[in-house]
C-alpha positions as CSV (number, residue, x, y, z in Angstrom):
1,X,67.1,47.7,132.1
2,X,68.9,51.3,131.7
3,X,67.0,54.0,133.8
4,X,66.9,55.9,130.1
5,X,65.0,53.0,128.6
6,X,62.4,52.9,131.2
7,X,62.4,56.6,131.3
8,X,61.5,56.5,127.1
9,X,59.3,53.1,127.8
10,X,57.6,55.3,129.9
11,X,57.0,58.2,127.8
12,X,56.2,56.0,125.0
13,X,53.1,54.4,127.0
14,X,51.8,57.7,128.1
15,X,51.6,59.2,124.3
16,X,50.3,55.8,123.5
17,X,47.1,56.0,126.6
18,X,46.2,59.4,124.9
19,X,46.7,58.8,121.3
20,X,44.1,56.8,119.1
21,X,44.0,56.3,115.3
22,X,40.8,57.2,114.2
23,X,41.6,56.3,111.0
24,X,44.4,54.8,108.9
25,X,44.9,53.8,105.0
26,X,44.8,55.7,102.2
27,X,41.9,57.7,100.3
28,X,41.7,60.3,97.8
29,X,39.3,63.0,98.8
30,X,37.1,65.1,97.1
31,X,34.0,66.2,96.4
32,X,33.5,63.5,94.0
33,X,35.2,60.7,95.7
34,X,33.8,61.6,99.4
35,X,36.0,62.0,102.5
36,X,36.9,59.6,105.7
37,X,33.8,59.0,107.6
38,X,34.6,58.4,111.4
39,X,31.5,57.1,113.4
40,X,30.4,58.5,117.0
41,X,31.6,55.5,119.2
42,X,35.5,56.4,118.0
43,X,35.0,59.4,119.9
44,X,33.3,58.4,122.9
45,X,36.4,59.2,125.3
46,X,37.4,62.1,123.3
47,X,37.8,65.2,125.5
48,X,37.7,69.5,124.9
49,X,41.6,70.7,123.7
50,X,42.5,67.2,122.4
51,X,42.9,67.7,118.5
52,X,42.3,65.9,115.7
53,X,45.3,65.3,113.0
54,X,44.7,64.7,109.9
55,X,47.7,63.5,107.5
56,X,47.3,64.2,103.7
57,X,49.7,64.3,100.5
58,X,49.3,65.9,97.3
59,X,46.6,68.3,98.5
60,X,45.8,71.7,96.5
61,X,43.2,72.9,97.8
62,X,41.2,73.1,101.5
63,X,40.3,71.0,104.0
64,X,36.4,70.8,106.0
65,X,35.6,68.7,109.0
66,X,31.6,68.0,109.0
67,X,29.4,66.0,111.2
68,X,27.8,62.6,110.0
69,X,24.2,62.6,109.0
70,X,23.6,66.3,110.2
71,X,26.1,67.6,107.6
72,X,27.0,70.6,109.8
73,X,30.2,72.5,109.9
74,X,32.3,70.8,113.0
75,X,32.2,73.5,116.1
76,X,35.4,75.6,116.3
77,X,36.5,74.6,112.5
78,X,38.0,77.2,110.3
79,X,36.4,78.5,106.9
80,X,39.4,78.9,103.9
81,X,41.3,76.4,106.0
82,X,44.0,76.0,102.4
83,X,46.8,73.0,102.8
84,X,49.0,72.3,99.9
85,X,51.5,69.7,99.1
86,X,52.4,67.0,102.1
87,X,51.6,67.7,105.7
88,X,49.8,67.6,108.6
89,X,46.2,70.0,109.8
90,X,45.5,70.2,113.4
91,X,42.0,70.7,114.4
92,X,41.8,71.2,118.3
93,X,38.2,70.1,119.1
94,X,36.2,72.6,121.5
95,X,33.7,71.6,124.2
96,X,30.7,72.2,121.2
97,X,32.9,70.3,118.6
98,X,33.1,67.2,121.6
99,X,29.4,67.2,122.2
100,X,28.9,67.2,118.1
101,X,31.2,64.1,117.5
102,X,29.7,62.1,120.2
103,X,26.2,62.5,118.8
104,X,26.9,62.4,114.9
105,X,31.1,61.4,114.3
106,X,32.8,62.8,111.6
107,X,33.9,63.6,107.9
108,X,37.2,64.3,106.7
109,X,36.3,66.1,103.2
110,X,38.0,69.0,101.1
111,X,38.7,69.2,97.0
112,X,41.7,67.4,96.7
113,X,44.0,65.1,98.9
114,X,44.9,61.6,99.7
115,X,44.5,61.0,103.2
116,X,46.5,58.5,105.5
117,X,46.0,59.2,109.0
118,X,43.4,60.6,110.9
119,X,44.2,60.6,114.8
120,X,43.1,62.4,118.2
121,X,46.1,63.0,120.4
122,X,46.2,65.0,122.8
123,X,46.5,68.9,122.4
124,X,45.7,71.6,125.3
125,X,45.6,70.4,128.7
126,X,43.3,73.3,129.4
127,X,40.9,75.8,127.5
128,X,40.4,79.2,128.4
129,X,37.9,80.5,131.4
130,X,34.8,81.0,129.3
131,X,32.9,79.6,126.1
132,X,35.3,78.5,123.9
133,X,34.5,79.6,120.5
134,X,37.4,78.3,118.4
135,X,40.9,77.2,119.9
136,X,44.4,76.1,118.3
137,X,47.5,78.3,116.6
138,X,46.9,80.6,113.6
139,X,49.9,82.1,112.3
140,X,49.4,85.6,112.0
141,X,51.6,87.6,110.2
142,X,50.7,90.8,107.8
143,X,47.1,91.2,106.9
144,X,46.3,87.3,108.3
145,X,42.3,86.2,108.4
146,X,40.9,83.5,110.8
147,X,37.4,82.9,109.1
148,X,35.1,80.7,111.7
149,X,31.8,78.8,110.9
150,X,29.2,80.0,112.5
151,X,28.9,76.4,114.1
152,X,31.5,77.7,116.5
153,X,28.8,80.0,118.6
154,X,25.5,78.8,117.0
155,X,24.9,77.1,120.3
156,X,26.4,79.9,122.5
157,X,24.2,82.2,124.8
158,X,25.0,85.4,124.1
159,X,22.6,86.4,126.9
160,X,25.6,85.1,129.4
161,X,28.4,87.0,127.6
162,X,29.7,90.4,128.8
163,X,32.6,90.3,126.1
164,X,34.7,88.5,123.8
165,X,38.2,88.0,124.2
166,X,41.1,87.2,121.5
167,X,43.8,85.4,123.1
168,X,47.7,85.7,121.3
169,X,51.2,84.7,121.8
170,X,52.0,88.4,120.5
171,X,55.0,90.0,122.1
172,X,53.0,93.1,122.7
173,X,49.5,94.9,122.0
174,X,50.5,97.1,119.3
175,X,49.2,95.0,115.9
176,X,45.9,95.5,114.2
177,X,42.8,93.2,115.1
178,X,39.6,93.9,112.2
179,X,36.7,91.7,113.6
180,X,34.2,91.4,110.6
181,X,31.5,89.3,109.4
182,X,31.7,90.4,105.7
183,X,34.6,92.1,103.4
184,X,32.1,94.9,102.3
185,X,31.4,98.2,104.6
186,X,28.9,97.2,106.4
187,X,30.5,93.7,107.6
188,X,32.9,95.7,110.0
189,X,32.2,94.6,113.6
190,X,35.0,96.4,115.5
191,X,38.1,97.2,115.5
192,X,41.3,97.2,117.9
193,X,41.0,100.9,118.7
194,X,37.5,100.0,120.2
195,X,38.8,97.2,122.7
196,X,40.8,97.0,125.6
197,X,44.0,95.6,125.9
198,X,44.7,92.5,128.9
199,X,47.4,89.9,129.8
200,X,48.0,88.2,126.3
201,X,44.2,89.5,124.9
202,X,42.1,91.9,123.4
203,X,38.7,92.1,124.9
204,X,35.7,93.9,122.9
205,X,32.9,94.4,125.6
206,X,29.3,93.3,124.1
207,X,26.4,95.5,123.9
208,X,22.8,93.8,123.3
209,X,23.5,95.5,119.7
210,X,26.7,93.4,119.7
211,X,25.3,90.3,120.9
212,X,22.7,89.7,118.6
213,X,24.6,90.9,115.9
214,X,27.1,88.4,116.7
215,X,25.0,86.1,117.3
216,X,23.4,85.9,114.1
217,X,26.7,86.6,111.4
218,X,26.8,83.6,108.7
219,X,30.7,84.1,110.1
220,X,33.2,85.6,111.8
221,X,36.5,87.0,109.8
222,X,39.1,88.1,112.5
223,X,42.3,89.5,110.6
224,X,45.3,90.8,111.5
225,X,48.4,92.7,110.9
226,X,51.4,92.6,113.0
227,X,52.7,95.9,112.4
228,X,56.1,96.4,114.3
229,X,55.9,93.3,116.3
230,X,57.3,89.8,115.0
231,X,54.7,87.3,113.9
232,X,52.7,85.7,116.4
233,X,50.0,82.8,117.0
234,X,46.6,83.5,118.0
235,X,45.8,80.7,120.2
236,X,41.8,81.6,121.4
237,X,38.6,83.1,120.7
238,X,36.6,83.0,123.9
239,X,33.3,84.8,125.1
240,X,33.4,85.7,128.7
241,X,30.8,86.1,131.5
242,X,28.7,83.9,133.0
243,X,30.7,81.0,131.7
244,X,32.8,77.9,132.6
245,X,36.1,78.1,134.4
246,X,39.0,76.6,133.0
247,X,38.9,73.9,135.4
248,X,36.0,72.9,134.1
249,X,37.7,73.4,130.7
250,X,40.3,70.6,131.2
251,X,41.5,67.6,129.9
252,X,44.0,67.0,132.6
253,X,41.3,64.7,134.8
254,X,41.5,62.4,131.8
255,X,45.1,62.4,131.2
256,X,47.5,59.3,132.5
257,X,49.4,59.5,135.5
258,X,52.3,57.9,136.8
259,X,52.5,56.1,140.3
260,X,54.5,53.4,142.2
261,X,52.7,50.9,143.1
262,X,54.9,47.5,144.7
263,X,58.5,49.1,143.5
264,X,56.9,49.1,139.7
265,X,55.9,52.4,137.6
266,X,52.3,52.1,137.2
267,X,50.2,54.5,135.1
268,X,46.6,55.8,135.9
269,X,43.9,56.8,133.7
270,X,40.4,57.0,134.4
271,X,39.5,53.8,136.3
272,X,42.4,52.1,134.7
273,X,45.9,50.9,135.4
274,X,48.3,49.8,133.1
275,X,52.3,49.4,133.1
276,X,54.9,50.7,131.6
277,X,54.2,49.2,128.3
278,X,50.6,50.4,127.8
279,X,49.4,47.0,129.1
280,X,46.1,47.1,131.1
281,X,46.9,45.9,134.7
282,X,43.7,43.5,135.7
């Protein structure tokens, strides 16, 4: 065998260890017509910054991701989430969203879309030092709003949290954050002129004021404009303090590695071995 097709073997088997189809077919979704339901034991080895993919056609409106039986908002899932046409929605799945599936599973719902795929692959090998609040890639370009559930910190102490950081890919600091919890006057939170500025984050330091008013927003609306810089992707939305680390924060423990074991490529996972083809090794 060519050295290349072991090599892509290889790679093929590793995607294949940290890839599972959750669910496959093909529904219309609505309001009327339900959504994919996904029970708890699909998620059982499911870990924090894998995501969820969902794969749709002919969509026009959003898309929601809701516990089983408790009908709550899944942890870390965006409000106005809008997909149109055919594509693919990435939902990366926080420590709360993990602890969530593996009590109640999942529903796929929104307005209206035909759904194909649902799948958890993996996503970030590691979150951010802190409480992860919401994590993935949100294009922001001019005047851009993430709007969060308030699943996302409902279960957060705030008590623990000396700020809240907003992590970006941004090529610099100058762009406009608005942090809100409604469009009218008295929904502004804070602005960028009000935090400080660190390696690839704003940080807004917490008052007791702050936290319980944080605490206690229906949701959180962070917008923002880009101003001189090119468009960028906010990729966190972390509380900081008393926290995890990012260690603790990983999925890397979980993830397959390779060995040699007896002059053959062996891959590791958990308590597991399995070769080159995805094949358990007993």
């Amino acid at each position: 065998m060519k050295k290349s097709t072991l090599l892509a073997l290889f790679a093929a088997a590793v995607m294949n260890l940290n890839a599972t189809d959750l669910w496959t077919g093909s529904k219309q979704v609505s309001w009327e017509n339900g959504g994919i339901d996904i029970e708890a034991a699909m998620f059982a080895d499911a870990q924090p910054g894998q995501k969820i993919v969902v794969t749709f056609t002919g969509a026009s409106d959003g898309i929601e991701f809701k516990l089983l039986e408790v009908w709550d908002h899944l942890a870390g899932s965006r409000e106005a989430a809008w997909i149109g046409g055919d594509g693919t929605f990435e939902q990366f799945l926080t420590p709360a969203a993990i602890t969530g599936l593996k009590e109640h599973g999942l529903q796929v719902i929104g307005a209206n879309f035909t759904c194909t795929k649902v799948e958890l692959l993996d996503g970030k090998e590691a979150l951010k030092d802190g409480y992860t609040i919401w994590t993935g890639y949100f294009w922001a370009d001019e005047w851009s709003t993430l709007e969060l559930y308030k699943e996302g910190y409902a279960d957060a102490d705030f008590n623990k949290a000396t700020a809240i950081r907003f992590y970006s890919e941004a090529a610099g600091s100058d762009y406009v954050l608005n942090f809100k919890e409604d469009w009218a006057d008295w929904g502004h939170i804070a602005d960028h002129n009000s935090m400080t500025n660190g390696e690839g984050y704003k940080e807004l330091t917490l008052t007791n004021e702050l936290r319980t008013r944080l605490a206690g927003a229906n949701h959180w609306m962070i917008q923002f404009n880009k101003e001189g810089l090119a468009p960028f992707n906010v990729t966190d939305i972390v509380l900081v303090g008393d926290f995890a680390t990012a260690i603790e924060n990983t999925v890397a423990e979980s993830k397959a590695t390779k060995i040699i074991r007896d002059g053959q490529i062996r891959i590791l996972k958990g308590d597991k071995t399995y070769n080159v083809l995805g094949v358990e090794m007993k």
